[in-house]
N, C-alpha and C positions, 0 to 999 in steps of 0.2 A: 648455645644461647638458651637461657631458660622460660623465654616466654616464645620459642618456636611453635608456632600452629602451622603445620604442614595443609592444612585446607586452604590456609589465604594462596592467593597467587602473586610469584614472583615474577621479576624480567627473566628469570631463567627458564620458566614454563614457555613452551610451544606453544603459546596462545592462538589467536588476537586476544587482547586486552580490551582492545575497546573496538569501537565501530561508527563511523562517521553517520549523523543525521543525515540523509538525503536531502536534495533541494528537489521541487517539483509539484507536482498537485497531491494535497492532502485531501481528506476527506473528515468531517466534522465527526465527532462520536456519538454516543446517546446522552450527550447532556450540551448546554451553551456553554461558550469561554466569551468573555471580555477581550475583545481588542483596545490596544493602547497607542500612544501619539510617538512615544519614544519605546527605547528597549529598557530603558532606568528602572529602578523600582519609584521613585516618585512619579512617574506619567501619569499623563491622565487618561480615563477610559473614553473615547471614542465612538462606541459600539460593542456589540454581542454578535458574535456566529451562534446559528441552532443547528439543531441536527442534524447529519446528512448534508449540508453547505459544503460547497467545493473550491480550496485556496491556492491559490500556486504561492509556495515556498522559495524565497528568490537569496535567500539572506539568513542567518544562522550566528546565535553571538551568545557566548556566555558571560551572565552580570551577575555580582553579587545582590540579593535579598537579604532582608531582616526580618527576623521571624520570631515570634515573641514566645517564649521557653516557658512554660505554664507548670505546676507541679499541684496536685491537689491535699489537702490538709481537711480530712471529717467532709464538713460541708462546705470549708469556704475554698475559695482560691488564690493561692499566691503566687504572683506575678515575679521573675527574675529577671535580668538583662533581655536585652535582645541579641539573637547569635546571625551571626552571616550564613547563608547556604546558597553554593553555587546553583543557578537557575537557564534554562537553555531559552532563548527568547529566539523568535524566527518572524521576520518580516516577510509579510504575504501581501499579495495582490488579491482583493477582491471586489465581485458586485456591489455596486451600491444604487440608491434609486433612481438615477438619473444615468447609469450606465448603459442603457439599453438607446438614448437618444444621443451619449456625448462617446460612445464606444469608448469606454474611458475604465478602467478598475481605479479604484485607490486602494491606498496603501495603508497598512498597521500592523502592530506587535502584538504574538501570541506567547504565549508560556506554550512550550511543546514540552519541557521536561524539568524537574526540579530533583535536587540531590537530596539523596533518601528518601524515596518513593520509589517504586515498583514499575516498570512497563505495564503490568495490571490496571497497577493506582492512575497510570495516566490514558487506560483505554477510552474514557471517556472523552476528550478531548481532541487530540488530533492525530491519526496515523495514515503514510506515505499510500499511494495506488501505484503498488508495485509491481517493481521492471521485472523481466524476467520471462518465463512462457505465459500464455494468452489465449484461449479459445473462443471463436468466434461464436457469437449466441443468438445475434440475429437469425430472424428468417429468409433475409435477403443478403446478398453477399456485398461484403464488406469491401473497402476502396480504398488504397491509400494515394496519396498527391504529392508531388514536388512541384508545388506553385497548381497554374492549372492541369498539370497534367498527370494522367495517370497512372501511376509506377505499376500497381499488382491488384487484382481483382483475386478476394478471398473468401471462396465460400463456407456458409454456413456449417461446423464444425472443424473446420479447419485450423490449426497455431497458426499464432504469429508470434514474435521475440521481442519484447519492447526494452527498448533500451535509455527513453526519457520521458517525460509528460510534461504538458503547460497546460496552460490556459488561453481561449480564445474566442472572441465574440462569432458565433455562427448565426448564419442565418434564421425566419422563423421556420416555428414548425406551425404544426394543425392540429387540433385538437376538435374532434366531434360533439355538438350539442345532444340532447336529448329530442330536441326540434329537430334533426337533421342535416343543419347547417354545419361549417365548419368556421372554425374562427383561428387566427394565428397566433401567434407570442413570440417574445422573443428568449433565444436559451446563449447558454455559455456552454463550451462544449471541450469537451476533457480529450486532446489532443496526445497521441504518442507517436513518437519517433521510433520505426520498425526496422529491425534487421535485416529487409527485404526491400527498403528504400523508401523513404517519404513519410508524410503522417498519416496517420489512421484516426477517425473518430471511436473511443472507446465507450464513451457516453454523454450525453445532454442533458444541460438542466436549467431548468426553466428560470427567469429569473423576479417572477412574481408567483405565488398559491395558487391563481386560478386568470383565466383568462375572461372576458366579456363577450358574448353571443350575442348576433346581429340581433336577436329577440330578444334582450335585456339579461339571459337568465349568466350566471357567473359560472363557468366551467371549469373544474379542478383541473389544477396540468400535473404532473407528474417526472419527472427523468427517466431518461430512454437508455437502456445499457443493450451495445453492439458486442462486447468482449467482456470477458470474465476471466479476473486470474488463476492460474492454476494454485491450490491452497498449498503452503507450505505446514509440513505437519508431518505425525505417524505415518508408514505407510507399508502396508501389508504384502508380502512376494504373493500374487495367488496364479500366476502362469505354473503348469506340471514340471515344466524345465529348468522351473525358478530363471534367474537372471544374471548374468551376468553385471560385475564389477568391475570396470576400468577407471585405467589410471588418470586419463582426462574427460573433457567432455562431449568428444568424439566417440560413436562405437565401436570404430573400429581402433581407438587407441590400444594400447595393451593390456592384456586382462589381468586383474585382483587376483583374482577367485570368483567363483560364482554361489551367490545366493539361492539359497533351496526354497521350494513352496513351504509360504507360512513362516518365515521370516521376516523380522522387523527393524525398521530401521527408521532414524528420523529425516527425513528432506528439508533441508535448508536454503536451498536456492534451486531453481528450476532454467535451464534455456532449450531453446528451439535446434535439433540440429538434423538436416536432411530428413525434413517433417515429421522427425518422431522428440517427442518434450523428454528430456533429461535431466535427472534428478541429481543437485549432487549432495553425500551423504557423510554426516558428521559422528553423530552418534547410532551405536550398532545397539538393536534393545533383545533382539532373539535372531542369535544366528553364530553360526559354530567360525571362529576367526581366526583357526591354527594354522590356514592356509595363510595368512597376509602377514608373517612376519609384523616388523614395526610399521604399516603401513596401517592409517585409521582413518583414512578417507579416503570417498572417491566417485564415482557417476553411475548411477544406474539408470533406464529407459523405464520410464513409466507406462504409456501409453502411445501408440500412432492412430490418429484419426483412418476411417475410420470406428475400427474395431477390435483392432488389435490391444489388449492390455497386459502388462504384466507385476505391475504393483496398484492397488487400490487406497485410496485416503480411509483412516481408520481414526482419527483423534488428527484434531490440529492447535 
């Protein structure tokens, strides 16, 4: 074939090829998005999420857009057809002003992703709070619930394995004056499903800018984060022993080969297994791989609370 480019990829490559959107709580970028009434490109806008706002993802559809093909000419501009590009629209649940009295979300469509544009090109907009390992970041130990009751009490530094997120009207919280008083508000509260049984609060967030003090004065509220993802990214061997590579994401499954200190490698997915976070590993960036035959992935142990570590984040 004389137009073969051996870079494109085929169905005969070991991929994955693609990777399914997740449904569940997003988190807004550093910029607003427009929500709309339908998924169409004709709908109409709705409303605007800002910064940092929290959506659960319930729905996921790809529509055709029109996009108007522009080419420039010196100084002016001429205009050509309009071309179709496929577009990822995602129907969210979220706050609105009366949701704090009618415990109620509504409903709209986001652009989460548009073809030919970059994962970059759409950081500003809306990405997943992802499942995966989780350490706890509170000062007070963490609870998870099946209904009222209490599955697991998880202290402060400790993983947990989250395996879904939603969204869900909590209780209020408190917020202290400058007066000394305290005054309440009410938050939405970013719910996971844990490996360990039940839900966990991961964080809260308020669902007005500031609250109102028995003494008139307005008090800024803020959201409360109890867990923090483990980052997926670069990550450096620096235990003396280096680490060990196995085949699944147990430790004790069968070993690769083991990783030397000062080796790198990338972490692509993280879980919780017999309280130490494991890492599993796609691309090898420094590190001698004569031991692993055809084998190019696999699970390495990052860290166990405490204090134990054996790879650290270096780029994500």
């Amino acid at each position: 074939v004389d137009d073969y480019l051996p870079h494109l990829i085929a169905d005969e490559d070991d991929g994955p090829w693609s990777q399914p959107l997740p449904l569940g709580v997003y988190r807004i970028g550093n910029d607003y998005i427009s929500v709309f009434d339908t998924p169409e490109a004709n709908s109409n806008c709705i409303g605007t999420l800002n910064s940092c706002d929290v959506i659960e993802v319930v729905e996921t559809k790809v529509v055709m857009m029109k996009r108007r093909v522009s080419e420039s000419e010196g100084l002016s501009m001429l205009t050509s057809d309009f071309e179709g590009i496929r577009t990822v629209r995602a129907r969210c649940m979220m706050s609105s002003d009366d949701s704090a009295s009618k415990k109620r979300f509504k409903s709209g469509w986001i652009t989460l992703s548009e073809e030919g544009k970059s994962d970059r090109d759409h950081s500003g907009t809306a990405s997943p709070i992802p499942v995966g390992a989780h350490v706890v970041s509170s000062k007070e130990p963490l609870m998870s619930y099946s209904g009222s009751q209490i599955k697991s009490i998880l202290p402060s530094g400790s993983c947990i394995e989250v395996d879904a997120t939603r969204l869900e009207f909590d209780e209020t919280e408190n917020v202290k004056c400058d007066c000394g008083q305290e005054s309440s508000y009410p938050v939405i509260a970013v719910k996971a499903l844990i490996s360990l049984g039940g839900y966990a609060t991961l964080s809260t967030h308020p669902m007005s800018k500031s609250s109102q003090c028995a003494c008139g004065k307005e008090v800024v509220t803020n959201p409360r984060h109890y867990a923090e993802p483990v980052a997926l990214g670069v990550y450096k061997i620096v235990h003396p022993d280096g680490v060990f590579l196995t085949e699944g994401i147990g430790p004790n499954t069968p070993i690769v080969t083991t990783l030397k200190q000062d080796a790198c490698a990338e972490v692509v997915e993280t879980r919780v297994e017999e309280g130490c976070v494991r890492g599993k590993i796609n691309i090898f960036l420094s590190c001698d791989l004569s031991e692993m035959g055809d084998k190019n992935t696999g699970w390495i142990s990052l860290f166990e609370p405490p204090s134990f570590v054996w790879a650290e984040l270096v780029s994500e």
